[in-house]
C-alpha positions in Angstrom: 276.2 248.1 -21.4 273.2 250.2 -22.3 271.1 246.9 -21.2 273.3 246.5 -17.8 272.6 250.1 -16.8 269.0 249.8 -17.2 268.9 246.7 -15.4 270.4 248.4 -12.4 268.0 250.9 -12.4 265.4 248.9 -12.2 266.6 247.4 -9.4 268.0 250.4 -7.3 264.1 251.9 -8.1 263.1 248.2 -6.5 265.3 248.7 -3.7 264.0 252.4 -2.9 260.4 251.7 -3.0 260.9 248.3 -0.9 263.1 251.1 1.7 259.7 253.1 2.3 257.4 250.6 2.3 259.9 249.2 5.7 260.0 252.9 7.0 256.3 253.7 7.0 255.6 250.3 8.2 257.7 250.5 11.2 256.9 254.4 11.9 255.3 254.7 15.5 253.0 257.4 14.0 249.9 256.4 11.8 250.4 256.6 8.0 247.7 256.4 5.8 246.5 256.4 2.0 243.2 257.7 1.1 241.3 258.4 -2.1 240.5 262.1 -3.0 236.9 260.8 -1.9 238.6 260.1 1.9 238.5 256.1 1.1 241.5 254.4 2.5 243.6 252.5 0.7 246.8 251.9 3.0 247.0 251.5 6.6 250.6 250.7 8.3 251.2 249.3 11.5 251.5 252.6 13.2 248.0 252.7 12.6 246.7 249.3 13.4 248.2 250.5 17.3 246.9 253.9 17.2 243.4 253.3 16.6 242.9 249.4 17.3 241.4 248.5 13.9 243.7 245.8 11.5 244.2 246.4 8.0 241.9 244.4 6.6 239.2 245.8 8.7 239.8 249.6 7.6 240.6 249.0 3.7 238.3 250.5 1.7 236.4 251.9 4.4 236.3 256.1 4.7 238.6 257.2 6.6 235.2 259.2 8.9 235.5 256.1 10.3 237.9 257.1 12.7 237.0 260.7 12.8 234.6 262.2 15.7 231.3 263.6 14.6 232.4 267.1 15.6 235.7 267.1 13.4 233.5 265.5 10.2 233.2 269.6 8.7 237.1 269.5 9.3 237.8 266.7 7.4 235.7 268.0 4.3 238.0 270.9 4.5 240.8 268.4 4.3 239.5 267.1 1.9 239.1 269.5 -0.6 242.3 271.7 0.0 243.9 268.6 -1.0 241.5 268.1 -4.4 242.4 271.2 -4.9 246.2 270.2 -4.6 247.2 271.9 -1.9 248.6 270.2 1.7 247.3 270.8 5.2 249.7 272.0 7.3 249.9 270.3 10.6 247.1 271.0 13.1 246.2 269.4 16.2 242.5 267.3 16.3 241.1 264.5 17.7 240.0 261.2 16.5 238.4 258.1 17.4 239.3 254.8 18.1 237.7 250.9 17.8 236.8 251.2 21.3 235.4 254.4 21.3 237.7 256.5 22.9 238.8 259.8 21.4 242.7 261.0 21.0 244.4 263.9 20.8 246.6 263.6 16.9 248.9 266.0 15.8 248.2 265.8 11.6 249.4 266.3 8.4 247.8 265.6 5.4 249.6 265.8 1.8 248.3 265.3 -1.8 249.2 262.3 -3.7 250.1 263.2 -7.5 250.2 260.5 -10.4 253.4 260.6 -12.8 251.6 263.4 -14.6 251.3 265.5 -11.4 247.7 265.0 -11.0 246.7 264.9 -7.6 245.4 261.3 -7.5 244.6 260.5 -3.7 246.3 261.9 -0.1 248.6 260.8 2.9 247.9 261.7 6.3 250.6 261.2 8.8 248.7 261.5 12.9 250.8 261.7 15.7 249.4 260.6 18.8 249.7 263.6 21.2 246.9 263.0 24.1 249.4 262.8 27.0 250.9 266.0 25.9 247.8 267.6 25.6 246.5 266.3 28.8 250.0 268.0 30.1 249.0 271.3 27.7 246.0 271.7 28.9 246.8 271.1 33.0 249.3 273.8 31.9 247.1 276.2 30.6 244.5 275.2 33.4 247.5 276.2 35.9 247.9 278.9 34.5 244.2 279.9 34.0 243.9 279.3 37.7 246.9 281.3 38.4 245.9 284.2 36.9 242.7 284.1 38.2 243.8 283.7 41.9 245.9 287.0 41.0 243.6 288.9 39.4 240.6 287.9 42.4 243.1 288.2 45.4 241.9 291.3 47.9 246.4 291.0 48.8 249.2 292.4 46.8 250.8 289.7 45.6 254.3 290.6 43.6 256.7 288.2 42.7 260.4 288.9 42.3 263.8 286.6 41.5 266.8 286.3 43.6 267.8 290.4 42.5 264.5 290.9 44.2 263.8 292.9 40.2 259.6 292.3 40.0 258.1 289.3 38.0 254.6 289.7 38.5 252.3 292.6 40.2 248.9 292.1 40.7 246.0 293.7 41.0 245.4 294.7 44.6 249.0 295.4 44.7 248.4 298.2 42.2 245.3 299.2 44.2 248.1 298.9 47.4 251.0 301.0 46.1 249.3 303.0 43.1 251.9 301.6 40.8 250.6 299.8 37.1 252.2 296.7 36.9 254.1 298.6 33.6 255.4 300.4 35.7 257.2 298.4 38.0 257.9 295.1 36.3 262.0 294.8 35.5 262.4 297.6 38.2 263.9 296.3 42.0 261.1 295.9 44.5 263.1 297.6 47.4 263.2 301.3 45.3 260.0 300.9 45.1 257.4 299.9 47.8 260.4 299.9 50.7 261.7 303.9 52.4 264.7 304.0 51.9 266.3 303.8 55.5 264.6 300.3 55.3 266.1 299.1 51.4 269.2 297.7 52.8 267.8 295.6 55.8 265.7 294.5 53.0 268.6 293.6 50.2 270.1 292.2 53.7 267.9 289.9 54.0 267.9 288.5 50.5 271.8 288.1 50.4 271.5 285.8 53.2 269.1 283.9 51.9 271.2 283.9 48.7 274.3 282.9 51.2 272.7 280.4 53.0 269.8 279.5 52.2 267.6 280.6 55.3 266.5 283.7 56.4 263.6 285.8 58.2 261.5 286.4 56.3 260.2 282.9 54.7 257.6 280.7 56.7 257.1 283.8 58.7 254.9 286.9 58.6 256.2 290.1 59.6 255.1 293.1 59.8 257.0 296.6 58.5 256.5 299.9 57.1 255.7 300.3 53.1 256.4 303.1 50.9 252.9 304.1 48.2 254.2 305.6 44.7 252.3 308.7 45.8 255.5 308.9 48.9 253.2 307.9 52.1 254.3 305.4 54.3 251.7 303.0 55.9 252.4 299.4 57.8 251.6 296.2 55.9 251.8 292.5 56.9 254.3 290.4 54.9 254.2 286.6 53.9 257.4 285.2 51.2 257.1 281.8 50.0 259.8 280.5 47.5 258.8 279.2 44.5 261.3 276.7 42.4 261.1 276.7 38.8 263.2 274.8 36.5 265.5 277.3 35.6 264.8 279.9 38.1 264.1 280.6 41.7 261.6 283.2 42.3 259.7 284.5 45.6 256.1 285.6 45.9 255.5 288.3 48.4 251.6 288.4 49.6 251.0 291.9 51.6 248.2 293.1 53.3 247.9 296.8 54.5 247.2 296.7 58.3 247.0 300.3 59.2 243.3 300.0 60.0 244.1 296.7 61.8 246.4 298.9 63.9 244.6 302.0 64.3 241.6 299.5 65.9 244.2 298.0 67.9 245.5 301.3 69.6 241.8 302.5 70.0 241.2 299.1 71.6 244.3 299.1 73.6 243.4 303.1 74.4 240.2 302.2 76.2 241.5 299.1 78.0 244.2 301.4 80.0 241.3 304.0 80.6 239.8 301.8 81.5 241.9 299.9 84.4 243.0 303.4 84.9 239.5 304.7 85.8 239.2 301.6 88.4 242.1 302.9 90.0 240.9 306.5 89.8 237.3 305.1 91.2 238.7 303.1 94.3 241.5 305.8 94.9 238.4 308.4 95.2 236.0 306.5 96.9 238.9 305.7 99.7 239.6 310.0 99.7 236.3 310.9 100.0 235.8 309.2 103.0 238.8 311.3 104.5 237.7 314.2 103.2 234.7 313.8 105.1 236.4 313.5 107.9 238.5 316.6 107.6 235.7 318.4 106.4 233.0 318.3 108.9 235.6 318.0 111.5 236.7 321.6 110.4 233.1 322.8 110.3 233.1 321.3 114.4 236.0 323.5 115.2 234.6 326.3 113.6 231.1 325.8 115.6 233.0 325.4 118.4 235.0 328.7 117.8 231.7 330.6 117.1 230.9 329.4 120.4 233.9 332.0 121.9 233.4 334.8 119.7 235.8 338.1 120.9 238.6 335.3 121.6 241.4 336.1 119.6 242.7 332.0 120.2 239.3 331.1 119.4 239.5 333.3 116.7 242.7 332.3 114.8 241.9 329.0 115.5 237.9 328.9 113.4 240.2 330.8 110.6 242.4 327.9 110.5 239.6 326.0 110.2 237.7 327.3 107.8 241.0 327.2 105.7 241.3 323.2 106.5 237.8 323.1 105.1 237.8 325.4 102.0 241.5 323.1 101.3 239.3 319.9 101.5 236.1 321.0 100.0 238.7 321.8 97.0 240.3 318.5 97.2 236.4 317.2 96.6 236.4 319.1 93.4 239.3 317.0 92.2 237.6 313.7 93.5 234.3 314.8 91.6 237.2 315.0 88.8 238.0 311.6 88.9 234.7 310.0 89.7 233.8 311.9 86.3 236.6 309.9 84.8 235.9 306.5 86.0 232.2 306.9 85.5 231.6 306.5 89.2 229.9 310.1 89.4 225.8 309.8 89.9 224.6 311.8 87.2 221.0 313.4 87.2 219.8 313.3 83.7 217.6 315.0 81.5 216.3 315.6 78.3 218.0 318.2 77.3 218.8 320.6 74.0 222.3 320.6 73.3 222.1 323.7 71.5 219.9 325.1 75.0 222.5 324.3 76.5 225.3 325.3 74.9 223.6 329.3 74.4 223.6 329.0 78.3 226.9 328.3 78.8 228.3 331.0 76.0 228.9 333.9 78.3 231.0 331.8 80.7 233.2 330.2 77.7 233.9 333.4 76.7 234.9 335.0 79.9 237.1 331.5 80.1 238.5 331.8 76.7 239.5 335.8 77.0 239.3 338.4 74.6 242.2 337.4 72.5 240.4 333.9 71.4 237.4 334.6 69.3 234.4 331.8 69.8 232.1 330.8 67.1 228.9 328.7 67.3 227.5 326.7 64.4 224.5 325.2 65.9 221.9 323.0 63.9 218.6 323.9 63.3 216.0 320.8 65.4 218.9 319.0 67.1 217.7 315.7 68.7 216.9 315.2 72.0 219.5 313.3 74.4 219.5 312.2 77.7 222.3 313.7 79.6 223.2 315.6 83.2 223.0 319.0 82.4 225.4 320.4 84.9 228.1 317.8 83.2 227.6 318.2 79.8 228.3 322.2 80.9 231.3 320.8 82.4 232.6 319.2 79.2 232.3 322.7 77.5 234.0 324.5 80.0 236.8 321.9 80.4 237.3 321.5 76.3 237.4 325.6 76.4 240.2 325.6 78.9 242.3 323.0 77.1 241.8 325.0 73.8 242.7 328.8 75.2 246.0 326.7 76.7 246.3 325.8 72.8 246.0 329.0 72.1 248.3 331.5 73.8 248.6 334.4 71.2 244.9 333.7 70.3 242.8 332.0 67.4 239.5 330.9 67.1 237.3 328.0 69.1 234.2 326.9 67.0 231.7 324.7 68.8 229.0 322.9 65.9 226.1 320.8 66.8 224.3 318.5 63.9 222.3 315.2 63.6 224.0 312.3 62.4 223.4 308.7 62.4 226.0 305.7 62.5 225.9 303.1 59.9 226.8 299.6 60.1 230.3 300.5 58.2 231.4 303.2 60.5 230.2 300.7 63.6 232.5 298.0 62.3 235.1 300.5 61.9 234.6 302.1 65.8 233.8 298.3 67.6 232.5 300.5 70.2 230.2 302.9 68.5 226.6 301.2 68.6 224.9 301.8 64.9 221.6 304.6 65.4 221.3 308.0 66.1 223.2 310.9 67.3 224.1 314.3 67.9 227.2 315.3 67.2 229.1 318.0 68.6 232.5 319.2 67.6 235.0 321.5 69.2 238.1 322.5 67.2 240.4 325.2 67.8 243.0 326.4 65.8 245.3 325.8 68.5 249.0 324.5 68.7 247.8 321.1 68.3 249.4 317.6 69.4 251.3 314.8 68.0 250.0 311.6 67.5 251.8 310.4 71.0 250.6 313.1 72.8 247.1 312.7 71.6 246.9 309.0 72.0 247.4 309.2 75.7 245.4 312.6 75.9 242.6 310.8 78.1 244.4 309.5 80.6 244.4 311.2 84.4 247.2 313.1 84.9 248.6 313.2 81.5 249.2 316.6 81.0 252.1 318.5 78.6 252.0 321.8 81.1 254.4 322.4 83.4 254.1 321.6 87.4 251.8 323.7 88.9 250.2 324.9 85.7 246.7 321.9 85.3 246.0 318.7 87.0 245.8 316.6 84.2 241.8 315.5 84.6 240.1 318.2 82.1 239.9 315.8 79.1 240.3 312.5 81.0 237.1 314.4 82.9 235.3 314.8 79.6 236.2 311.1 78.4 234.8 309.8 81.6 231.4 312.3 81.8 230.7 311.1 78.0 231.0 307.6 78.4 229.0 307.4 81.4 226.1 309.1 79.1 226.0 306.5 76.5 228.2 308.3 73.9 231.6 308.0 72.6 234.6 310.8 71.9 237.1 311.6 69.4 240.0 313.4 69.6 241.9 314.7 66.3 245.3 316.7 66.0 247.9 318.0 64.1 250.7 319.8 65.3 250.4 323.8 64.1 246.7 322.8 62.8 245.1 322.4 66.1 242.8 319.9 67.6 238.8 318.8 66.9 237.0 317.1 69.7 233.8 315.3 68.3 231.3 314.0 70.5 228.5 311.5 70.1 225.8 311.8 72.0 222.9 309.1 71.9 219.5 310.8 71.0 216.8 310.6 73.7 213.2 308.9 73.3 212.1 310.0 76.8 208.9 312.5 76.3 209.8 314.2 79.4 212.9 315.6 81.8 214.1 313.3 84.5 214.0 315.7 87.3 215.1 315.2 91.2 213.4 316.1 94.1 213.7 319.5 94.9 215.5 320.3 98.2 214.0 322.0 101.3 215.9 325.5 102.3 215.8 326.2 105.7 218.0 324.6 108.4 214.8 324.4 110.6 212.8 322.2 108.2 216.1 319.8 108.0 216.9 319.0 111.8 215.1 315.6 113.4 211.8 314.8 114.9 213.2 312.0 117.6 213.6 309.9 114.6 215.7 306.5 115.3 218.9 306.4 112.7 220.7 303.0 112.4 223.9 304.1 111.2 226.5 300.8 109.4 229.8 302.5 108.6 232.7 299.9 108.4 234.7 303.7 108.6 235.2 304.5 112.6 235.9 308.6 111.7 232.9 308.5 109.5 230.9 306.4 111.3 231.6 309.2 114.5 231.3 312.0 112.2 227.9 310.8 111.0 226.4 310.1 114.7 227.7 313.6 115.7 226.0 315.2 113.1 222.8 313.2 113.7 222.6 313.4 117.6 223.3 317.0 117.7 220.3 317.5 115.0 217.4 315.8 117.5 218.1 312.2 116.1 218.0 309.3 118.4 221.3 306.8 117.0 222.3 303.8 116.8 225.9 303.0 115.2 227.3 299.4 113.8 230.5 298.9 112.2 229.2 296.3 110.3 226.4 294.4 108.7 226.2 291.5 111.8 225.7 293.8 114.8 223.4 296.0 112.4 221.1 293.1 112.1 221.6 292.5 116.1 220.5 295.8 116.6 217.4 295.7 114.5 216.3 292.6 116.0 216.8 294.4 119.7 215.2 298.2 118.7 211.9 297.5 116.5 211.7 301.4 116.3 214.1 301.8 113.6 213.3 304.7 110.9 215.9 304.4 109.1 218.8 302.9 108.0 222.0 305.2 107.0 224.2 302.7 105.3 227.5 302.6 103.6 227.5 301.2 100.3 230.7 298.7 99.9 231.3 297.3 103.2 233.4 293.9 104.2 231.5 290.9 103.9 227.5 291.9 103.3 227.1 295.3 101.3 224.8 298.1 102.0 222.3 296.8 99.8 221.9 293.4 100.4 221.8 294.4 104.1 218.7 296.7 103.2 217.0 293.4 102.0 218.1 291.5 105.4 216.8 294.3 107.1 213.4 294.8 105.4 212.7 291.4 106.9 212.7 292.4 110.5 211.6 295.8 109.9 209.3 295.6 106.8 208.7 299.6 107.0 212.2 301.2 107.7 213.7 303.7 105.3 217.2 303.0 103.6 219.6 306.3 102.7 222.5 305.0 101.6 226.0 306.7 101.5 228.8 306.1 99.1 232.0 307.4 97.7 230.3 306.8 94.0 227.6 305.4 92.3 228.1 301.6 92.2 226.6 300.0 89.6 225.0 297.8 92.6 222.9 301.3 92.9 222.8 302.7 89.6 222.1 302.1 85.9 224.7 304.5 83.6 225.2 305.8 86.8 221.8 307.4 86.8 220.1 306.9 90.4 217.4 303.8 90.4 214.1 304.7 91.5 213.8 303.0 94.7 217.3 304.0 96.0 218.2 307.5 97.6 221.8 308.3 98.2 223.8 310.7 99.9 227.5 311.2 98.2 230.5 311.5 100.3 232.2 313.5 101.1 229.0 316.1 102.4 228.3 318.5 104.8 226.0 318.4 108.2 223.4 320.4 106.2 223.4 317.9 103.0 223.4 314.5 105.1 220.6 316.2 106.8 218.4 317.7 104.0 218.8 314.0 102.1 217.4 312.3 105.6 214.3 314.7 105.9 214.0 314.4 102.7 213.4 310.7 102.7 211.6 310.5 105.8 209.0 313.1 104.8 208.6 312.0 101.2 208.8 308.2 101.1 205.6 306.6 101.9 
């Protein structure tokens, strides 16, 4: 029996051992005996495919064979944690195979012990795991790449799932909202970085999606108001894109704050309707000023015709009516010099001039326009540059800026007017498109003043924008200012807060000239301005200028000849080679008063051009400054002006 049991034994032990031998042999994985000296001594099947080499090619051979010269210090390791009977718990590696390449192996490497339990040789098991450490490491790439673009990107990017409760926050989307991204991941977006009277348009929106799966805001950028941690709102532009995972669908939200964006963008839009406005304002002037020629001088006729019958009391009432007629018109030019000033159509007379110079002038005159209740300060720079400006204007800006602040001001408060040097860099250019980089002066004007809101104040240029009620301002102070700065080369600011008051800053470009751009002095007495039997062609497409114009001539010892337009101009100069001079409207159908001048000069090489105009065209002008070959007489003017301007010419130009 004793026999029969061992026999069975035997056999089951057989059995067992033949049982493994199958298993390694038909393992996919590599199996393999080594010596404690790395010398293999069995190699399965699993191995032959793994590494390309047969059995009989690898037995006995060390097992650095298949091992890549940067894994050989590894292996020693191996090697002697397992001398020293210990196992090496699975790692991942690389090793080499027959035809060179190299594989990524998962391995595990246990001690072989004899029947005494000494260890006696090893087993390494190697799982071939390249394709999932291709897949690991395009993972981990992703991800690298992921992190990177987040960390990099100059837009808040924050992802959220379908609660719209925050995944991820970036970066720039704590610079954005001056949250940390501890501080907001797990929390909902929409109490967050949405005011509330916007949070349920917002959760809205995402339960629509959630319902239908479409909505407004993906595959479109919007635009909306954000909320910062610190409670200020400010507008941001907004991109979603839906990102499917597996087990989750999320949404990325890119934002982009766009206040700047829009404060350019009003600027922008600010001075485009200023400046179709101030085309209107230019024509609309140039057509009143011929009227109020007309009306003018034809008032100063009556009058000289009612001096004429002094001790008449008709004659009398009637040069008072007159002279009522003209004071009403010569007010009605003011206004028209009002929006010529706006629509940079005004000639200017510059000079180089000391804004502080003038300024000092000027102070007694502010004051009696401010009153006693409104205290004014000056904080004038020491050595201001020089700029190039019309004295008599930039007065006008003072004095107009003064009125607008006492209205500001109706139970008093202070005005403080500061001068100082300052010079535009290329980062405030870029931020003002308009503002050239260089030098300036600066001069502020702040009140403390009722102020404006930020409506009000946008449209604070404009002609005829006024908050007072009818009868109370015209509407052109400021838009007045805007135009007389512009037309010098420099650029205004306006800043307000209701119950702060306002600050008007002005640039003024700084001067190089070395000297004052001066005009000619006028003669004084009415005698030194009448005619010599000089002949006058006057071109006025305007019949009741055109008569006014020959009345005032003929009566004032000129010899005149009128046209209506350039053709029978030209006629007449080929017919009267005695011409002195030729009185010419500027803008006229068909040839203007300029180009005429040159037609002329052809004929009559030596006559004299004075034109006439409603504004300075930039045909005539530069900045609206008077070129140096052109002399101009602005309408509407007096007998006595249109006279003085022709003497003038005749007697000085050579």
């Amino acid at each position: 029996m004793a026999e029969g049991d061992g026999s069975d034994t035997a056999a089951d032990e057989l059995l067992a051992v033949a049982q493994l031998a199958a298993i390694v042999e038909s393992s996919d994985d590599a199996i393999i005996g080594k010596t404690l000296d790395g010398v293999i001594t069995s190699w399965n099947r699993g191995a032959e495919r793994m590494y390309g080499y047969a059995r009989e090619e690898v037995l006995g051979q060390n097992v650095s064979l298949i091992v890549p010269e940067d894994r050989r210090d590894e292996l020693e390791q191996i090697l002697e944690r397992v001398r020293a009977g210990e196992s090496a718990a699975g790692r991942a590696t690389r090793r080499v195979c027959k035809d060179g390449s190299v594989i990524d192996v998962f391995l595990t490497v246990s001690a072989i012990r004899d029947a005494d339990g000494q260890v006696v040789g090893s087993s390494a098991i190697t799982r071939d795991i390249t394709e999932t450490g291709r897949a690991a490491r395009a993972l981990g790439e992703s991800e690298a790449r992921k992190a990177a673009i987040l960390r990099s990107s100059l837009d808040a990017l924050i992802t959220i799932d379908v609660n719209g409760v925050v995944i991820e926050f970036n970066p720039a989307a704590e610079r954005l909202f001056g949250y940390t991204s501890a501080d907001v991941i797990g929390q909902p977006l929409a109490e967050l970085i949405i005011p509330p009277q916007y949070r349920e348009a917002h959760r809205a929106g995402l339960r629509r999606y959630l319902a239908t799966g479409d909505g407004p805001i993906l595959g479109h950028r919007l635009e909306f108001t954000a909320l910062r941690a610190d409670g200020s709102e400010f507008a941001v532009e907004l991109t979603v894109t839906r990102v499917d995972m597996p087990d989750a669908e999320l949404f990325t939200a890119a934002l982009r704050d766009i206040s700047e964006q829009r404060r350019l963008q009003r600027e922008l839009n600010q001075t485009q309707r200023l400046e179709s406005l101030g085309r209107l304002a230019g024509g609309v002037a140039h057509d009143f000023n011929n009227l109020l020629g007309v009306i003018i001088n034809y008032a100063v006729f009556i009058a000289e015709q009612a001096a004429d019958h002094r001790g008449d009391g008709d004659w009398s009432s009637i040069a008072h009516d007159a002279d009522e007629i003209r004071q009403a018109g010569e007010r009605a030019t003011r206004l028209t010099r009002q929006l010529l000033a706006f629509a940079r159509r005004e000639l200017v007379r510059p000079e180089v001039l000391d804004c502080n110079r003038v300024i000092t002038d000027v102070e007694e005159l502010l004051q009696r326009t401010l009153g006693e209740h409104i205290e004014l300060q000056l904080d004038l720079a020491d050595d201001v540059w020089p700029v190039l400006a019309d004295p008599g204007q930039l007065e006008q800006v003072l004095v107009n800026l003064a009125v607008n602040a006492r209205d500001a001001l109706p139970s008093g408060g202070q005005l403080t007017i500061e001068t100082m040097n300052t010079t535009v860099d290329e980062r405030y250019a870029r931020l003002h498109p308009d503002v050239a980089p260089g030098r300036y002066v600066c001069l502020l004007v702040s009140d403390t003043g009722t102020g404006m809101n930020s409506e009000i104040a946008e449209r604070a240029f404009e002609p005829f924008f006024t908050t007072k009620r009818p009868g109370e301002g015209t509407g052109l102070g400021l838009a007045t200012v805007y135009g007389i700065v512009h037309q010098a080369g420099g650029h205004i600011f306006l800043d307000s807060d209701l119950g702060v008051g306002t600050t008007v800053n002005v640039l003024l470009p700084i001067s190089t000239a070395t000297s004052p751009i001066t005009s000619r002095a006028p003669k004084d007495t009415m005698q030194q301005v009448l005619g010599r039997g000089e002949t006058v062609l006057v071109v006025e497409d305007e019949d009741a200028i055109r008569a006014v114009v020959e009345r005032i001539l003929r009566q004032s010892h000129y010899e005149v000849l009128t046209a209506a337009h350039a053709d029978d101009a030209l006629t007449l100069a080929r017919d009267h080679a005695s011409i002195d001079v030729l009185l010419t409207d500027v803008i006229m159908p068909g040839m203007s008063g300029r180009e005429l001048a040159t037609e002329l000069r052809s004929v009559l090489p030596n006559v004299k051009v004075l034109y006439m105009s409603g504004y300075a065209l930039p045909a005539l002008a530069t900045q609206g400054t008077l070129d140096a070959d052109v002399d101009l007489v602005e309408k509407p003017f007096s007998a006595t002006t249109l006279l003085r301007a022709l003497r003038q010419l005749l007697d000085t130009r050579g």
